[in-house]
N, C-alpha and C positions, 0 to 999 in steps of 0.2 A: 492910697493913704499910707500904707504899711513902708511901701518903697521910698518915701517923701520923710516920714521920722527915722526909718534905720538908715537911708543911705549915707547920710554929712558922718554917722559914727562908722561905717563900713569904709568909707573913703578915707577917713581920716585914720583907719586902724591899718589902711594895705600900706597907705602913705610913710608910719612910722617905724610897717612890718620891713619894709622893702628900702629905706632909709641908709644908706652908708655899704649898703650891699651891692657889689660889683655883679653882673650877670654873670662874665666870663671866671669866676669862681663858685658857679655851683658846676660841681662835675658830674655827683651819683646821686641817689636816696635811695638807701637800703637794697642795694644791687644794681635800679636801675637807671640804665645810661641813655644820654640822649640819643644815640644811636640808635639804641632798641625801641626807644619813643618814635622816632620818625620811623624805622623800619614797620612799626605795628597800621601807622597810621594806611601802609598800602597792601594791610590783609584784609582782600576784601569779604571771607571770611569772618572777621571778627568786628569788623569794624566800618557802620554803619554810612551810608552817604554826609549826614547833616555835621556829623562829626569831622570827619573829611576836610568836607568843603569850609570849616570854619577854621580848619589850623593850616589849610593849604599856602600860606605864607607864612607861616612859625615853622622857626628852625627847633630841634632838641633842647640846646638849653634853654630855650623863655618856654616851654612847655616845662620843663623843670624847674624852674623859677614861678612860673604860674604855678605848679602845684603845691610847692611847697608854701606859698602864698594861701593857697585855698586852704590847706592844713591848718596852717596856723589859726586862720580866720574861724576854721570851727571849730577849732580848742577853745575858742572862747563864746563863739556863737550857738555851737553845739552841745561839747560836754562841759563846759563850764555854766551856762542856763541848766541845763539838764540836771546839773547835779545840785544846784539851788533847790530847782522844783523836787527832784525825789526827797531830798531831806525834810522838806516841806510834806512832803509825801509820807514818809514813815513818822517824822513827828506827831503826825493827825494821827496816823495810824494807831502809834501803840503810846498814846498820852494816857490809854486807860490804864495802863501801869502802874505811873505814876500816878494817875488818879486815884486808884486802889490804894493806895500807900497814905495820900491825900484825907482819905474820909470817902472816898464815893458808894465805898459799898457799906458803912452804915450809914450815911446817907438817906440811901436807895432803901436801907433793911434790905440787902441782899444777901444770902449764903453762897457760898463757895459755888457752888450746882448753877445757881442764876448767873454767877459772874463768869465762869466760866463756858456757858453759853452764849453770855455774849460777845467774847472774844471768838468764840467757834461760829457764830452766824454771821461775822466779818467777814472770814474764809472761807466761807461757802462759795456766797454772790465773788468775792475775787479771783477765786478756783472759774465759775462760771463762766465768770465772761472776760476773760484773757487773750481765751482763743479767738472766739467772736470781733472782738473785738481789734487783733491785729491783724485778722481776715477780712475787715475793710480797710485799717489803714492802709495797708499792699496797695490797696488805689485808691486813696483818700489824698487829702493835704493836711500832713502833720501839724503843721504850724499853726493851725486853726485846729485843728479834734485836739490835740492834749493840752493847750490849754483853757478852748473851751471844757472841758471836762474836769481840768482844776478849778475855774472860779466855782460849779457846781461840788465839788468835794469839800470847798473851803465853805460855801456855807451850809452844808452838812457840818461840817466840824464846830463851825461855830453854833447850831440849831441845838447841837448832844448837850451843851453849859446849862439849857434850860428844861432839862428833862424831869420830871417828878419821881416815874415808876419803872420795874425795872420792864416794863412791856414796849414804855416808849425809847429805852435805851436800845433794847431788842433790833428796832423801827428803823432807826437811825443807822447803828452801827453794818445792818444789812446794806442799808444804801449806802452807806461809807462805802463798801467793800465794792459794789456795782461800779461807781463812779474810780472810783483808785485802779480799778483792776488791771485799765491800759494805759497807766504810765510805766510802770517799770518794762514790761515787757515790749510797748511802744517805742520806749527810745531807745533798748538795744539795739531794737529791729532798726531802727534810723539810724543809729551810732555805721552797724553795718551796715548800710547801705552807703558810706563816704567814706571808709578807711579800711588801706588794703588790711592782711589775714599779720603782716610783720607789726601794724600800729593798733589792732584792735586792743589786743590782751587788756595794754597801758590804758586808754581808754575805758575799754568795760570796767575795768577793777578801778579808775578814779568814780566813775559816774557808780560803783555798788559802794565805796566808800563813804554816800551820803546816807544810807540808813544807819551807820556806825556813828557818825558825827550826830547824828541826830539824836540819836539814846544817850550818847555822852551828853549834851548838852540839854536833850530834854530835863535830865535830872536836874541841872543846874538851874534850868531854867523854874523849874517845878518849887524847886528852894526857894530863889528868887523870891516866885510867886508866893509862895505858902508864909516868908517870912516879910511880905510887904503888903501885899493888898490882899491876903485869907481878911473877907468880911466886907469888904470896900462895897458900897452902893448892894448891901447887902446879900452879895453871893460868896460861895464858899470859894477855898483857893482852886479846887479841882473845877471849878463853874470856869472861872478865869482864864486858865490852862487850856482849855477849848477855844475861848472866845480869844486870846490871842495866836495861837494855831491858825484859828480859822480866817482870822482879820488880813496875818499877814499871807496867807496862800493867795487869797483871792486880789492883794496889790502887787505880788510877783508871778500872777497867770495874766496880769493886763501885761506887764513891760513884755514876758514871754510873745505873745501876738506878735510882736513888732522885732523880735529877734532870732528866734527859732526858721531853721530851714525847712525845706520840703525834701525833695530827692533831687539827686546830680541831676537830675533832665530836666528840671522848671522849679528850681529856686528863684523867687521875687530879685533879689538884690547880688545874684552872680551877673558879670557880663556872658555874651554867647560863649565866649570861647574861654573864659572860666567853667562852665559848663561842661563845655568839651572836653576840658581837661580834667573835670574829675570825674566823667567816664571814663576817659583815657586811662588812667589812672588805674581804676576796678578793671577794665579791660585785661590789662598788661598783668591783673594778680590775680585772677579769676578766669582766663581762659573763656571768658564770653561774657558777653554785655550783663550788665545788672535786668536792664529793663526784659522782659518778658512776655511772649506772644500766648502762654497759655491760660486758661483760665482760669478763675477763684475756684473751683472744686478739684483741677486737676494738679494746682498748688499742697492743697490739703490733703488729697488724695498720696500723693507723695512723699507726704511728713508723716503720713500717719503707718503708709505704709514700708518705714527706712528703719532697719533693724537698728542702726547710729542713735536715732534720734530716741528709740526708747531705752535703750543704756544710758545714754548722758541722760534722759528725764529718770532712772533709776538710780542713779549715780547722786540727783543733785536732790533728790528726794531725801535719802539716808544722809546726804550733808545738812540737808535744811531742817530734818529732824533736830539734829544736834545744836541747830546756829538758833532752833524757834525756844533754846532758852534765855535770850534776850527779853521775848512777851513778858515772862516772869521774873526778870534777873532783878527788881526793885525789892521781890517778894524773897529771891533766893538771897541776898548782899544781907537781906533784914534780920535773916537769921543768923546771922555774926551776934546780934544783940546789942549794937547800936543805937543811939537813937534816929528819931525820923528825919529829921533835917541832917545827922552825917550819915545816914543811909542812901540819899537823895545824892549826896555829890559825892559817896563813894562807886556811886555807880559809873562816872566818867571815865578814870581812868582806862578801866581794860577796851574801853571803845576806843579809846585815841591811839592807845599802843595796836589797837586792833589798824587801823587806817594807814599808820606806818607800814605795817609785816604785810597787809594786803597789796598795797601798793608796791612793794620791793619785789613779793611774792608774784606779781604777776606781771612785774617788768623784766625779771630773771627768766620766766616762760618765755616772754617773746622773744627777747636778748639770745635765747639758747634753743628757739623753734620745741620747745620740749614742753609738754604739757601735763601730762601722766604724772612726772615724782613730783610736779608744785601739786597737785591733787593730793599726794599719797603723804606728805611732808607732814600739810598743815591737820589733815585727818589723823594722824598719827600723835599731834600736839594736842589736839581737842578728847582723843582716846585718853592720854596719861591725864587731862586736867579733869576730865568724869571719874579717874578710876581714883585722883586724889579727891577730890571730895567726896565718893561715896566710900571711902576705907576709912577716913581720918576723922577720930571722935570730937566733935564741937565743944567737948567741956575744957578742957587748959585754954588757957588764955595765946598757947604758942597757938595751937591748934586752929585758932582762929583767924591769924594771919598766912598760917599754912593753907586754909580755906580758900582765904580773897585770894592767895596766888594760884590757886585752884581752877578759879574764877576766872579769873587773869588767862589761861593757855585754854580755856573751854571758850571763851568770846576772841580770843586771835584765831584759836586753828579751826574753828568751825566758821567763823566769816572769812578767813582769807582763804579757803580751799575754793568755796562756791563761784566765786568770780571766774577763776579760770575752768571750771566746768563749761560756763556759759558762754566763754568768748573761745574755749574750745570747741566747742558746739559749732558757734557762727564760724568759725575755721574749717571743721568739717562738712558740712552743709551749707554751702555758699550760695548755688544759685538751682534755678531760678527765685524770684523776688518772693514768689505768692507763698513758695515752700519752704524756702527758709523763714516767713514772719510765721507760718501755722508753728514750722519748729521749735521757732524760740515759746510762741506763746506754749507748747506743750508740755515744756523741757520745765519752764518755770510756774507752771499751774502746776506741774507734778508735785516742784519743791511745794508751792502754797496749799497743797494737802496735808504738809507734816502739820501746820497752821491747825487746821481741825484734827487730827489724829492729836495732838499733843495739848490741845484746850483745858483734857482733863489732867494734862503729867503734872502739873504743881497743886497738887488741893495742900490745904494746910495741915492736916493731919499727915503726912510724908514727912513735914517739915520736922528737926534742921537738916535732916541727910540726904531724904529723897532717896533713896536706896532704890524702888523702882525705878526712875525718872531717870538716874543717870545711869543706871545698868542696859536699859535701852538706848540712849544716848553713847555707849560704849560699840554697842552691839550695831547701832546702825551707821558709826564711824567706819567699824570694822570692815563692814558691808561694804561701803564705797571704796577702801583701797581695792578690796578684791575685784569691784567692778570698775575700777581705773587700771588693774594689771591686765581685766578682760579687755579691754576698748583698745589698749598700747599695742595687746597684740595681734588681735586682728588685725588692727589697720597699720602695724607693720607687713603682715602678709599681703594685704593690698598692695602696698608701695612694691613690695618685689614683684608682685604681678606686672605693674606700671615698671619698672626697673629691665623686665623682659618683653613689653611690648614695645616700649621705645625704642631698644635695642634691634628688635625687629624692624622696626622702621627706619630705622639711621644705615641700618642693612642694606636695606631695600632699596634705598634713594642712589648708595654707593653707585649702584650698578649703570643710575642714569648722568654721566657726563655734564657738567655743568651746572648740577641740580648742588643746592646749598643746603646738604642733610639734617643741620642743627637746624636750621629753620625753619622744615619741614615738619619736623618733630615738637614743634614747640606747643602744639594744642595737647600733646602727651604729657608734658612735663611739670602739670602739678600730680605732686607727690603729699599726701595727709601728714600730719603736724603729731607727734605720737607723745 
């Protein structure tokens, strides 16, 4: 069924991709040649029989034309779905923001204490089942687990518009967090599993750019709502605000079913040797196959035990602290003194100029294999916008434009640093399959604890400075460069270890006659991304 509705738009997308393009003008992508394509195809070392036998009459450049074909195909079928659904994903998520703002908490007659438990019993269950959860996709079929798991979030979201008490909000917002927990950290793990370590960056930082679109626009949307149907078939605007949320998740998790891939080895709507080539592909960047002979504990077992993997979960923790004042950023914009409806769509801006700088920010990583100073850049921008709004007195009227620019460098440098933590992670932690999804899930339940640590930083009596709230925010900026100077340099000492084993090897092979020493050397020569 699935292959009978996506095929005519697959076909007719290779048709327009491949359109007016000569074969004999594709030469390289990103270093590699079709030379090196065909040479890999006879290490029998890396490179499997089924794969083999299916390009044994493709020369280098239609293997290079095929991939770049597959590419394109999941810029659209992967991170351009992917990043509909997480937007869709953090809109549910943090609509109680704007709800707050809305009326939901006199509403509910809730104080500060209830409401902010129930943004903390979100993060709980999300923290929870992260890891669980991308410890079956490793051998699931994505294409069917996240979006069934979105139509079940979306009517959650849409269940919270009809809540009474704040017990039954409690109820709700835990199962929100259950059901949300394995999409973001699901389709990294998928993102990596199709695009080598030179095209992840670009990717992960479009597909993290849909929670920033989403705050932007929720506010807008929240106006919208408050200043059009607040009362319609009598619910309040914050009731509505869910119920469209949730309406539309659950009609963009049906079309998902019929568009989202699985993994290079048994996607529905690739041909065979589509297939093959985008193992080929991970092969040729990854020094051994994606797919994986060990088992679901010995995956885990691995992640948990890689000193890598709890730096970068330390690293994006102290980033995520700083970025989880987004939750509040409805509550913090209000204390400018505004009113509610330009409180509402002043919240947009710093998110859009955020989606810019993330995206630039995480194109220049991969453009320049460098990871570390895009970390240390945007941490350093989010440090000066906490240290200006907790210095600068709210009463003058400059002051309060000084504030929103304040605003402004705490939602850029604390959302564009975390991107490339995470698509540095999947760079350093490549394979096998089962270890790097435990990873990712670890790396990114770390950051979803600042979520509950930070439930209690905005109570209202802080308000307008927040002087605790962003002195921590300073401090756990600070945190992360130092744990980005740590991680540059280790894993520069790594690469010199790899730098004198190779060397040894290239040695070695001299001595035998006829022996092709670079080629030999070539399961030695990835070298970590710093």
């Amino acid at each position: 069924m699935a292959e009978k509705i996506a095929g005519p738009f697959v076909d007719l997308y290779r048709h327009l991709s491949s359109k007016g393009r000569k074969l004999q003008n594709v030469s390289s992508e990103k270093g590699i040649s079709p030379e090196s394509l065909l040479a890999l195809l006879h290490d029998n070392g890396r490179v499997n029989d089924v794969i083999r036998r299916q390009l044994q009459d493709t020369d280098g450049k239609e293997i290079l034309a095929i991939s770049k074909r597959i590419k394109r195909l999941l810029d659209v079928c992967l991170v351009f779905m992917a990043w509909i659904m997480f937007a869709l994903n953090s809109f549910d998520r943090s609509s109680l923001g704007n709800a707050r703002v809305m009326g939901l908490q006199q509403d509910l007659d809730m104080n500060s204490n209830q409401y902010g438990l129930a943004m903390m019993l979100l993060f709980i269950a999300y923290v929870m089942a992260q890891v669980p959860s991308n410890y079956y996709l490793a051998k699931g079929r994505p294409s069917i687990y996240l979006p069934g798991v979105m139509v079940l979030w979306g009517c959650v979201c849409t269940a919270t518009a009809f809540v009474k008490a704040p017990s039954q909000l409690y109820a709700v917002r835990f199962l929100l967090g259950l059901l949300e927990a394995p999409f973001c950290v699901g389709c990294l793990f998928l993102i990596s599993s199709w695009y080598t370590r030179t095209e992840l960056g670009l990717r992960s930082a479009i597909l993290l750019t849909a929670p920033m679109t989403a705050n932007a626009f929720s506010g807008l949307i929240a106006f919208g709502i408050y200043d059009t149907i607040d009362g319609a078939r009598g619910l309040e605007g914050w009731r509505w605000l869910f119920v469209v949320g949730g309406v539309s998740t659950v009609f963009i998790a049906c079309v998902a079913f019929y568009v989202l891939p699985d993994f290079p080895s048994n996607t529905r709507y690739l041909s065979e040797k589509e297939l093959a080539v985008a193992q080929l592909r991970l092969i040729a960047d990854g020094v051994q196959a994606d797919e994986s002979e060990n088992g679901r504990w010995r995956g885990l077992a691995m992640a948990v035990s890689s000193w890598q993997v709890w730096v970068f979960a330390g690293m994006f923790l102290l980033l995520a602290i700083g970025a989880s004042v987004h939750n509040f950023f409805p509550s913090v914009v209000n204390t400018l003194g505004f009113s509610r409806n330009t409180t509402l769509w002043m919240t947009a801006p710093p998110y859009l100029v955020g989606v810019v700088v993330t995206i630039a920010n995480s194109l220049f990583a991969d453009r320049h294999r460098n990871a570390s100073f895009h970390v240390i850049g945007p941490a350093a921008l989010a440090t000066l916008g906490f240290l200006l709004f907790l210095l600068d007195p709210p009463s003058a009227r400059g002051g309060v434009w000084l504030r929103y620019a304040a605003a402004f460098l705490m939602i850029v440098g604390a959302h564009s640093g975390y991107p490339v933590v995470l698509s540095w992670a999947q760079k350093t932690v490549r394979r096998p399959r089962e270890m790097r999804a435990c990873a990712i899930a670890i790396i990114n339940a770390s950051g979803s604890i600042s979520q509950i640590v930070t439930s209690e930083l905005y109570p209202n009596r802080w308000a307008p400075r927040y002087v605790q709230s962003m002195s921590l925010n300073t401090s756990c900026a600070l945190g992360a460069i130092l744990l980005a100077i740590l991680m540059r340099t280790m894993l520069r000492r790594q690469n010199k270890r790899l730098d004198r084993e190779e060397a040894a090897v290239i040695a070695a092979m001299q001595d035998f006659p006829g022996t092709d020493a670079a080629g030999q050397a070539t399961g030695l020569s990835w070298r970590y991304i710093t």
